[in-house]
C-alpha positions as CSV (number, residue, x, y, z in Angstrom):
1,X,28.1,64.7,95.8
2,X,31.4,64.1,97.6
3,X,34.3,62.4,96.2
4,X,32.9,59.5,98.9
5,X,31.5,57.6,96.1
6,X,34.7,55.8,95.3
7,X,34.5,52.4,96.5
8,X,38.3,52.2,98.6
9,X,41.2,54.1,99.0
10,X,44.4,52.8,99.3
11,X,45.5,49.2,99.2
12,X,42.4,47.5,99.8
13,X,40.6,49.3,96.9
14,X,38.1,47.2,95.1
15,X,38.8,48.3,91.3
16,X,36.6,45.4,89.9
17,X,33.2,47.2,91.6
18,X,34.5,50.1,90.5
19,X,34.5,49.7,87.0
20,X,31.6,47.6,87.3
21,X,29.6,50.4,89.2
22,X,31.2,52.6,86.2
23,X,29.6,50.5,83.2
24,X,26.1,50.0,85.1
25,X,25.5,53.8,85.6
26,X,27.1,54.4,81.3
27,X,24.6,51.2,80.4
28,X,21.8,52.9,81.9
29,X,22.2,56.3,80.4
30,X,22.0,54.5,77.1
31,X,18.9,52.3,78.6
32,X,16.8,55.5,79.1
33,X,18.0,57.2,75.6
34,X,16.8,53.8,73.9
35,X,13.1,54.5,75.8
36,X,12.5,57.0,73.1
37,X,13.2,54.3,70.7
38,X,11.8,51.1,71.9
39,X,7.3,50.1,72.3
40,X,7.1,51.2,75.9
41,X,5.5,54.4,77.3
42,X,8.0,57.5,78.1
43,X,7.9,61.1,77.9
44,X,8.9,61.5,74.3
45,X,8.8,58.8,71.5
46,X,10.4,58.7,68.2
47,X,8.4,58.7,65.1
48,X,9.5,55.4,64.6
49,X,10.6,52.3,66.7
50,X,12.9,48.7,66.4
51,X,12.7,45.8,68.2
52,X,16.4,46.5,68.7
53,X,15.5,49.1,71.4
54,X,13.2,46.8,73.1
55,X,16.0,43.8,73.1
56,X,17.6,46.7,75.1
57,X,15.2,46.8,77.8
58,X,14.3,42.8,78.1
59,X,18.0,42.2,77.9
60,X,19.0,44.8,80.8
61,X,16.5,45.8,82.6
62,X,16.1,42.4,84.6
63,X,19.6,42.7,86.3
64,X,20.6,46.2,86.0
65,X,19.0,48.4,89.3
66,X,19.8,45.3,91.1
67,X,23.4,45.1,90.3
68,X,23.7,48.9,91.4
69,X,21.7,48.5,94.5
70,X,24.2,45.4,95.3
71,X,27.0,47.9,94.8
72,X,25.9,50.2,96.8
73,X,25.6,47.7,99.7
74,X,29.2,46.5,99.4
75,X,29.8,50.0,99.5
76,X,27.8,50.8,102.6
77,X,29.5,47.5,104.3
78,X,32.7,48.4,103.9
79,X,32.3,52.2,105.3
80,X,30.5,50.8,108.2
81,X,34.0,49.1,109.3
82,X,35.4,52.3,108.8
83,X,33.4,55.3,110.3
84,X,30.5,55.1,113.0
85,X,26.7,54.4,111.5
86,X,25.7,58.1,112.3
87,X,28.6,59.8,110.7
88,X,27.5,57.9,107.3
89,X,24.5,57.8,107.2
90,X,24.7,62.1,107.6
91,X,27.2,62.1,105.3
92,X,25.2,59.9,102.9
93,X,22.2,62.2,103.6
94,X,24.5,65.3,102.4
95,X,25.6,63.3,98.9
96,X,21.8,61.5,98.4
97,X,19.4,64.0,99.6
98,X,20.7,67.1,98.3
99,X,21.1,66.1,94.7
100,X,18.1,64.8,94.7
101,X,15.9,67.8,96.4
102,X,18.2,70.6,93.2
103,X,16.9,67.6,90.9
104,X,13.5,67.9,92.0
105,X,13.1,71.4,91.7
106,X,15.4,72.4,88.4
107,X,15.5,69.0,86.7
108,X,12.2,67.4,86.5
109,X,10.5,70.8,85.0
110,X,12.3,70.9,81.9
111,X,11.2,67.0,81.6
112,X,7.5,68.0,82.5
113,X,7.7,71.0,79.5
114,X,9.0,68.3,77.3
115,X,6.4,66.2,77.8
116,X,3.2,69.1,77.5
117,X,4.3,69.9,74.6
118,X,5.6,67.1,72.5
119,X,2.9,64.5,73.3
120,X,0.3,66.5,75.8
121,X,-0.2,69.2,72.6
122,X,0.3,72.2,75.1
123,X,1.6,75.0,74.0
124,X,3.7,76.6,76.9
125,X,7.4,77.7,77.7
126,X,10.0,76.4,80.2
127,X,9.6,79.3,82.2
128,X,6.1,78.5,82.7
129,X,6.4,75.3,83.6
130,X,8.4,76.5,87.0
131,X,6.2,78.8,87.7
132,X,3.3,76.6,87.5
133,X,5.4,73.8,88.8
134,X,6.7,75.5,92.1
135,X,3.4,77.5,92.6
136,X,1.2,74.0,92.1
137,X,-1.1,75.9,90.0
138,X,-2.6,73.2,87.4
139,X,-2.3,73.6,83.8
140,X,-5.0,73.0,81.0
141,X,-4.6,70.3,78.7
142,X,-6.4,70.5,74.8
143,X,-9.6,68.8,76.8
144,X,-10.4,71.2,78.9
145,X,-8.9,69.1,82.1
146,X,-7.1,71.0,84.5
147,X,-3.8,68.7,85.7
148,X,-1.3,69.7,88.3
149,X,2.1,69.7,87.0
150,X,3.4,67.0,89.7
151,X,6.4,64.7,87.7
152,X,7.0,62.7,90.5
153,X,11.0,61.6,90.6
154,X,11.4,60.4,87.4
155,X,14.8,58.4,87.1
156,X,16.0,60.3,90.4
157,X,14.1,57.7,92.4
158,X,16.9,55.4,92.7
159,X,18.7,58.2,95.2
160,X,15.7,58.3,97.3
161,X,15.3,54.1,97.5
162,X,19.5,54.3,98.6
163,X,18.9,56.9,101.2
164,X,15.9,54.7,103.2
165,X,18.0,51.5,102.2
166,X,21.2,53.2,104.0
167,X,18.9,54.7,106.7
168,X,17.5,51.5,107.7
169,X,20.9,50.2,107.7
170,X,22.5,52.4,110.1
171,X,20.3,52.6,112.2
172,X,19.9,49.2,112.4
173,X,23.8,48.9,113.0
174,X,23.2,51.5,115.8
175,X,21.3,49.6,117.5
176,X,22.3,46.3,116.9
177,X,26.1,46.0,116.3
178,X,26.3,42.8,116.2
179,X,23.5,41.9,113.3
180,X,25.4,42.6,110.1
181,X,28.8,40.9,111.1
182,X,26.3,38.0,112.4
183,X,24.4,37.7,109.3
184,X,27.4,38.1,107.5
185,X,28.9,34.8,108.8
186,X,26.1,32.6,108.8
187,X,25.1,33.7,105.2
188,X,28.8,32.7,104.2
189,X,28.3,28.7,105.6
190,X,24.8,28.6,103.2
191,X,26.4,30.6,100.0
192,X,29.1,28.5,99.5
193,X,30.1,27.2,96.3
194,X,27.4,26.7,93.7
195,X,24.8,28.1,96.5
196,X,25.9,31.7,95.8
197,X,23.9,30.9,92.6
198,X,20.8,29.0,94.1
199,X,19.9,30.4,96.8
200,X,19.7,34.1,95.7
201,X,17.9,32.7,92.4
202,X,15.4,30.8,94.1
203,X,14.4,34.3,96.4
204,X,14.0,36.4,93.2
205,X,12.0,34.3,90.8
206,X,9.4,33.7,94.2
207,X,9.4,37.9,94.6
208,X,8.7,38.0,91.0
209,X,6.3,35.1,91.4
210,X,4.5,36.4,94.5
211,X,5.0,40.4,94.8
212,X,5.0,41.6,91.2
213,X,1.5,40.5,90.2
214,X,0.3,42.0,93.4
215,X,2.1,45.0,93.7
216,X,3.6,45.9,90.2
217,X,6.3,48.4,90.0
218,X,5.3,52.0,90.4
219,X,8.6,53.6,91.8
220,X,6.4,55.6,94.7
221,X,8.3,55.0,98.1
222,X,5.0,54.3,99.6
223,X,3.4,51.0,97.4
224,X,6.0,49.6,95.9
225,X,6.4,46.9,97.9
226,X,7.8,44.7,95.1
227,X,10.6,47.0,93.7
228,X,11.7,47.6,97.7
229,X,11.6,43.7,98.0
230,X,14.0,43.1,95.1
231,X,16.4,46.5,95.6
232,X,16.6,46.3,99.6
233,X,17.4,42.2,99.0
234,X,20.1,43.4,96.4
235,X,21.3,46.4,98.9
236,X,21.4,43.7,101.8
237,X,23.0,41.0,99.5
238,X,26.2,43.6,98.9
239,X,26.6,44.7,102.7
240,X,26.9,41.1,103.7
241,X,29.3,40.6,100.6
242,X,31.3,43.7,101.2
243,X,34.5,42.5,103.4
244,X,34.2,38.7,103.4
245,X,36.3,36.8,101.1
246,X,34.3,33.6,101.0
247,X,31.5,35.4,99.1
248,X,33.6,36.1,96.4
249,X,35.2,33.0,95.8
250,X,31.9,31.9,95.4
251,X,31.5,34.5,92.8
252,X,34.5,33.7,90.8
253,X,34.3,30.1,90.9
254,X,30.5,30.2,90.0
255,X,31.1,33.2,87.0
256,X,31.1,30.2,84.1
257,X,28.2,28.7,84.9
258,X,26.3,31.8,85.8
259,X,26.9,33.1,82.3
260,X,25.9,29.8,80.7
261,X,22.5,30.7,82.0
262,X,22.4,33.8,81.9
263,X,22.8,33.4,78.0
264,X,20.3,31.1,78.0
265,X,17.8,32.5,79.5
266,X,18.2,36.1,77.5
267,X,17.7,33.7,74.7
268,X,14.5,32.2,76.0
269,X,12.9,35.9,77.3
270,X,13.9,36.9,73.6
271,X,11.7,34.3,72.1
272,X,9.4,34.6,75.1
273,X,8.7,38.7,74.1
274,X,9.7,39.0,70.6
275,X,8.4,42.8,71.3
276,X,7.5,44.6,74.2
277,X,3.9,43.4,74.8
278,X,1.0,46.7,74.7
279,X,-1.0,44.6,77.3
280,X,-0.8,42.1,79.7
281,X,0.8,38.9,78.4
282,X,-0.9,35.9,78.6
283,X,-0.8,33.8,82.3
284,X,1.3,30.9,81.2
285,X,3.7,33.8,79.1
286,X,3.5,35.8,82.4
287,X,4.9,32.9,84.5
288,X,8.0,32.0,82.5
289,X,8.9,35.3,81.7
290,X,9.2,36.2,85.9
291,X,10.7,32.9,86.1
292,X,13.5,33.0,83.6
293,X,13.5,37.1,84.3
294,X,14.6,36.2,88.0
295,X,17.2,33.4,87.0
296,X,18.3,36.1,84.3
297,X,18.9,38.7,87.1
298,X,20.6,36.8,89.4
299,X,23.3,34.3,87.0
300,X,24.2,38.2,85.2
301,X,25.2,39.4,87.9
302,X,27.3,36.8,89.2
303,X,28.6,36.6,86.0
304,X,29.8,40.2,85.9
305,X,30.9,40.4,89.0
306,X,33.0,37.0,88.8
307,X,34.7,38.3,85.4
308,X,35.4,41.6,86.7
309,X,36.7,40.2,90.1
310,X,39.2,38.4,88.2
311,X,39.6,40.4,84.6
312,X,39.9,44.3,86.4
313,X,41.6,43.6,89.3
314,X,44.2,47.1,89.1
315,X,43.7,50.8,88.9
316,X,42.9,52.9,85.6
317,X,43.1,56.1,85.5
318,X,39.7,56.3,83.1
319,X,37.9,54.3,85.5
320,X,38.8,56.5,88.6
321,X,38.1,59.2,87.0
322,X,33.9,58.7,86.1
323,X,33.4,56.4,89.3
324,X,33.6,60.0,90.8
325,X,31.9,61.6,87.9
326,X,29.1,59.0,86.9
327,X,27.0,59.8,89.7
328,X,26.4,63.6,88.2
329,X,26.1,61.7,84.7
330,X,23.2,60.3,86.5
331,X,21.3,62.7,88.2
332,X,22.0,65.0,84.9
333,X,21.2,62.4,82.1
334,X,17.7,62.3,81.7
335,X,17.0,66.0,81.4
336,X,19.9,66.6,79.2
337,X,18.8,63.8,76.5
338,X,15.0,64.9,76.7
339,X,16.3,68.5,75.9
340,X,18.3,67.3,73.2
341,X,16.0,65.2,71.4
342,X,13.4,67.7,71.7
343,X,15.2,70.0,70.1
344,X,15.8,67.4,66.9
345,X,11.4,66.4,67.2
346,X,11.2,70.4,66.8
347,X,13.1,70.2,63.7
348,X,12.0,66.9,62.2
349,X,14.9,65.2,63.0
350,X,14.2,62.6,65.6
351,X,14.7,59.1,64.6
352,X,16.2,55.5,65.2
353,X,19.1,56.9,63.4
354,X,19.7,60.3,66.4
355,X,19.6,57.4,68.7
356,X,23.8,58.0,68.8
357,X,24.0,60.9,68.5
358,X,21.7,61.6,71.4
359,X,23.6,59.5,73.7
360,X,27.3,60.6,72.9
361,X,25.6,64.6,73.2
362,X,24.2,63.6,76.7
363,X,27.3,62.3,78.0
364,X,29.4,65.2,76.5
365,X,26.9,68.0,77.8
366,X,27.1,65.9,81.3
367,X,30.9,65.7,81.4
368,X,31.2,69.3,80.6
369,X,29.0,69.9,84.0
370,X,30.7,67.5,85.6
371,X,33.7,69.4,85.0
372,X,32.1,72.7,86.2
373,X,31.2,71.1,89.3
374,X,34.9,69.8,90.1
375,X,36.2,73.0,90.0
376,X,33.6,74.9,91.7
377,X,34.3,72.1,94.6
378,X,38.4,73.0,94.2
379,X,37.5,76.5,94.8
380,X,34.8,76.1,97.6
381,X,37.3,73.5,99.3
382,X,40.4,75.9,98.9
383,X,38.1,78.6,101.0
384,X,37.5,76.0,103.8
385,X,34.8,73.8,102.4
386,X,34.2,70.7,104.7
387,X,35.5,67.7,103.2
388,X,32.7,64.4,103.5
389,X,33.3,60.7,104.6
């Protein structure tokens, strides 16, 4: 991934997305470490669980992907000013695409052989995991069932989602110049004042209302309608946002507010979902949970970006530094933790406590790479590598 994924240059920089892009990505490293911890399904659990984890996921997971996706958008809008709607969407085909296709194919084995072995009671090396894994030659479980070893994109979906969001968007812009800047002028008149906090709240409590009991979240590109409703709204959201002032302002002025709610309904999903529910909740339960969960999402994220719009408005050096590397972090995480805390479940030492200690390993093993993969760029650039958008 080029250096591209810095959100300005210069003097128009926007260093309050930046560190906010920053803490999303570092708060979802520690979201998928805590999955080992908390009552939902994953590829390894611990031998024992707190409701702490689980506050983790109702208390994150509502707002999180959005927030990125919204990022990514004001990213996307501001580079369209900049460079013609072919030129990025091949250059953000080189930094998506690519990642994602070496994650794919070296990453989501190790993940799969985690998996067989601590909770599917195989007994079976890494190596042949990729073999079986590349030659799609199915693998048989203690049953007697023969199961192909497909681990569909685990957390690397989110790369995939950004590429069709950007395709559609540049193409679009290809075709129709004029949309974006259109929509992004009319949207400004409605979104004004304490409307930048209505009207998007109002759209995602009815997709969570409508979509999600009909299409629940899946993460396959080809039926999950209501995960591409909320991320391509988000996406959309921050590419109308990206170069008008007014939208911000709205942000800022609204932050106070948005927080007050935002508090209050954490507090309300908390008593809501004391734990994780095993099954479905009941109807009425189901209701105000998608309810409050959409007002939750939207008044967050105002909040944070109002805060940070006005509390990290100058560079740091810290900041610059993992906006370029967090995106590695990211496609790295999730294979790195497994393979760590597999290695403690071998050795009897995987519990709430190695919940730290797993995260600060994960994000020391993927700085480490990160660093490797710097230099290797210095010295592929310095023999007349091509430099991206």
């Amino acid at each position: 991934m080029c250096p591209t994924n810095e959100i300005m240059d210069g003097m128009s920089r926007r260093h309050d997305l930046d560190f906010v892009r920053v803490a999303a990505f570092m708060l979802l490293i520690i979201y998928h470490v805590s999955l080992m911890y908390n009552s939902r399904n994953f590829i390894l659990k611990a031998p024992d669980s707190s409701s702490v984890f689980d506050l983790i996921h109702l208390w994150t997971h509502p707002w999180r992907m959005s927030l990125l996706f919204l990022i990514s958008g004001a990213v996307t809008g501001i580079l369209l000013t900049r460079h013609p709607p072919g030129a990025l969407r091949s250059a953000r085909t080189r930094q998506l695409l690519t990642p994602l296709l070496v994650g794919l194919l070296f990453l989501i084995p190790p993940q799969i052989y985690v998996w067989l072995n601590a909770a599917g009671g195989v007994d079976i090396s890494l190596l042949d995991v990729f073999c079986h894994y590349v030659t799609l030659t199915p693998v048989r479980l203690p049953d007697g069932e023969l199961t192909l070893l497909l681990g569909g994109m685990q957390h690397l979906w989110y790369l995939a989602y950004l590429w069709i969001y950007t395709a559609i968007l540049t193409f679009t812009a290809s075709v129709w110049p004029e949309l974006l800047p259109s929509m992004s002028r009319r949207l400004a008149a409605l979104l004004r004042g304490k409307w930048i906090l209505i009207v998007p709240t109002v759209l995602f409590v009815l997709i969570r209302l409508v979509l999600r009991p009909a299409f629940p979240p899946t993460l396959n590109i080809l039926d999950d309608w209501y995960s591409h409703a909320v991320y391509f709204a988000s996406f959309l959201f921050g590419v109308v946002m990206a170069t008008r002032d007014e939208y911000w302002d709205a942000v800022v002025s609204m932050r106070k507010p948005a927080l007050i709610l935002a508090l209050a309904c954490a507090m309300v999903l908390a008593l809501l979902f004391p734990a994780l529910p095993a099954g479905e909740p009941e109807m009425w339960r189901a209701l105000s949970g998608r309810a409050f969960g959409g007002t939750f999402q939207w008044c967050t994220i105002v909040a944070i970006l109002g805060y940070a719009k006005i509390c990290w408005n100058s560079e740091n050096a810290v900041v610059s530094y993992l906006n370029r590397a967090v995106l590695t972090y990211y496609v790295l995480h999730q294979t790195v933790m497994l393979l760590l805390a597999y290695g403690l479940h071998q050795m009897g030492l995987m519990s709430t406590s190695s919940f730290v200690p797993i995260a600060v390993a994960t994000l020391a093993v993927c700085a480490l790479c990160y660093e490797l993969k710097r230099h290797v760029e210095v010295f592929w650039r310095a023999w007349g590598g091509t430099r991206c958008i």
